[in-house]
C-alpha positions as CSV (number, residue, x, y, z in Angstrom):
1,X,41.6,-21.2,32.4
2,X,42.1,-17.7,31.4
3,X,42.1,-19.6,27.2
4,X,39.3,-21.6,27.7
5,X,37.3,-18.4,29.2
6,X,38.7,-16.1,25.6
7,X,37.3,-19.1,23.8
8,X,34.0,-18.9,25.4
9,X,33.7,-15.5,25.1
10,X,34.6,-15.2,21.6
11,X,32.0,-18.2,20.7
12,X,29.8,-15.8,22.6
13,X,30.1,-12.9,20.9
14,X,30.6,-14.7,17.6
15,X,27.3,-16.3,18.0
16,X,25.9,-12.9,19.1
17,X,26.9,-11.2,15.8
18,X,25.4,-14.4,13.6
19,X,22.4,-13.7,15.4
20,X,22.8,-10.3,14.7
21,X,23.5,-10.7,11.1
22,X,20.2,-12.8,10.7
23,X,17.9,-10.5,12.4
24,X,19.6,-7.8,9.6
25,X,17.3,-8.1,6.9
26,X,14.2,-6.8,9.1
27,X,16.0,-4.3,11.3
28,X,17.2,-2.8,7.7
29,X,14.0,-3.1,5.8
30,X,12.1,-1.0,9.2
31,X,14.9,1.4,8.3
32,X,14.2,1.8,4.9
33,X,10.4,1.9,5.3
34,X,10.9,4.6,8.0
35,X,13.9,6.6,5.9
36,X,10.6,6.7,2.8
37,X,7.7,7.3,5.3
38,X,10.7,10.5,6.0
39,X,10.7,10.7,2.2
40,X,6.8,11.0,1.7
41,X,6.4,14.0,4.4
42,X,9.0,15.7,2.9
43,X,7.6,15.5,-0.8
44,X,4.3,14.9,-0.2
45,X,3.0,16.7,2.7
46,X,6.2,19.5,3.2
47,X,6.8,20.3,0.1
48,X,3.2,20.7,-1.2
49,X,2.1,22.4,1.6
50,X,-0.7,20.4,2.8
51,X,-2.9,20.9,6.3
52,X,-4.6,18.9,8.3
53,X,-8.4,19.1,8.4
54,X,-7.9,22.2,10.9
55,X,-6.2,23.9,8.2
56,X,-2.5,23.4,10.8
57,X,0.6,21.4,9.8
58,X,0.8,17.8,9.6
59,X,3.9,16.2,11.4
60,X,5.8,13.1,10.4
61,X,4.2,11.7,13.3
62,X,1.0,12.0,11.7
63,X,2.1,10.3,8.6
64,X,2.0,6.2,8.8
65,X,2.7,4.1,6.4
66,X,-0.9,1.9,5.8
67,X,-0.2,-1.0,3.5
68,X,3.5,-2.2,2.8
69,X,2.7,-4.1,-0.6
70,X,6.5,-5.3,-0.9
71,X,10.1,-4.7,-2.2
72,X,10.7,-5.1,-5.9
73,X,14.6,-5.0,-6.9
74,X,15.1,-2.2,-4.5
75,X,11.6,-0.6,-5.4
76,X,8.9,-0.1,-2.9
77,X,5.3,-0.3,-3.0
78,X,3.2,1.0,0.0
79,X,0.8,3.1,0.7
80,X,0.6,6.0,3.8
81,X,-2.1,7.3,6.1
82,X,-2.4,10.8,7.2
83,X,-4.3,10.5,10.6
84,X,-4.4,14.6,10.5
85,X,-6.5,14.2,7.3
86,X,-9.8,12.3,7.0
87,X,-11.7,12.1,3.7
88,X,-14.7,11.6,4.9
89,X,-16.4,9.1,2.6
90,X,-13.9,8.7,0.4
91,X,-13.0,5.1,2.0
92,X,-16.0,4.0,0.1
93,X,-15.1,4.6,-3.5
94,X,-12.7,2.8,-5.4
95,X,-9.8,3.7,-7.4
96,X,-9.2,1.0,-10.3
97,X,-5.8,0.5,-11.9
98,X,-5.5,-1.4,-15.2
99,X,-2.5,-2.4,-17.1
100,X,-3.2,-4.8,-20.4
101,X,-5.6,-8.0,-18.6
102,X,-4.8,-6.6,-15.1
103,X,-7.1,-4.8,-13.1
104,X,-6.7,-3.9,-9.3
105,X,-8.8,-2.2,-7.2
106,X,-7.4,0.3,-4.6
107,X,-9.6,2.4,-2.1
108,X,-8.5,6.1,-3.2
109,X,-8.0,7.1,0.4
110,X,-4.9,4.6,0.1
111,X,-3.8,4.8,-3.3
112,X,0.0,3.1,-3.0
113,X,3.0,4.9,-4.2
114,X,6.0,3.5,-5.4
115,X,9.7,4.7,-4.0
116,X,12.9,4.0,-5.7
117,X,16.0,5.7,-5.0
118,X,14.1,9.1,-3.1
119,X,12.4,9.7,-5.9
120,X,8.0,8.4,-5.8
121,X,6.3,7.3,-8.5
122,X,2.7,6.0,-9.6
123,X,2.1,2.7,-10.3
124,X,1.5,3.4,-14.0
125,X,4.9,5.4,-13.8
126,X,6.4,2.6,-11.6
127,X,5.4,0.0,-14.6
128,X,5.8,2.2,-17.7
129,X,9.5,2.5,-16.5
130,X,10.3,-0.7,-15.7
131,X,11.1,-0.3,-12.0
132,X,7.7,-2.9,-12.0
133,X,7.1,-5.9,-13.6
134,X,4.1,-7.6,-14.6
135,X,5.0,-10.3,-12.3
136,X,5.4,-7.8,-9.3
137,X,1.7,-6.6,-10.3
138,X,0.1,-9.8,-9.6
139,X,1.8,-10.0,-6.3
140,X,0.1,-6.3,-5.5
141,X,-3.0,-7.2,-6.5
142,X,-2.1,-10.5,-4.1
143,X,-2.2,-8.4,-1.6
144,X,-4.3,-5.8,-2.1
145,X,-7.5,-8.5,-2.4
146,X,-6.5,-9.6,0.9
147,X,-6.7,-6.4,2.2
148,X,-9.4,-4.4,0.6
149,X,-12.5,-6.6,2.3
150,X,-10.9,-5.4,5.4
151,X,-10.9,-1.6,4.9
């Protein structure tokens, strides 16, 4: 009784940890989009010294990340809203960004940066460097038409 009840027990677990194991990917990607939302108050907001419309500090609670555009070989492509910081009509001009036939239009309120290895990058820089294909352009844009009717 006391075998059969190890054996259960272990098939238990051992389907626990499986489980586990295939619920990893998401649980690691939240951690790495929270560990660069981290990244981006520290170098973006910190760093530079920038207030919130009051002229106070902006906390990492105020910083969210907007519009997660995808992974890339370990590069990410997202984009982060302040909600201390409001640009008042800026959500109605566009910001275009063109690379040989490609053209994709980003509100400038939400501009998306580009995080490899704690360091952030434009998407130009991103591209010009490799860490982006042409291929993983497309997809942005993908994604970014879907989006920008909505905003």
């Amino acid at each position: 009784m006391v075998t059969i009840m190890k054996k259960a027990v272990s098939l238990i677990l051992g389907l626990c940890l499986l489980g586990g194991c295939l619920s990893c990917s998401s649980a690691s990607e939240d951690e790495m989009l929270e560990n660069i939302r981290s990244d981006y108050y520290e170098q973006k907001v910190v760093q530079t010294g920038r207030l919130n419309n009051e002229g106070g500090e902006i906390s990492l609670d105020d910083v969210d990340i907007y519009a997660f555009y995808g992974s890339y070989r370990g590069t990410y492509v997202l984009s982060f809203s302040i909600s201390a910081v409001g640009g008042g009509d800026a959500w109605l001009a566009l910001s275009i960004f063109e690379v040989d036939d490609l053209e994709i239009d980003f509100n400038v309120e939400w501009l998306p940066d580009v995080w490899k290895d704690s360091t952030f990058y434009s998407l130009e820089e991103a591209y010009d460097n490799g860490l982006l294909t042409m291929n993983d352009l497309i997809k942005i844009k993908d994604i970014e038409s879907e989006l920008l009717p909505y905003r």
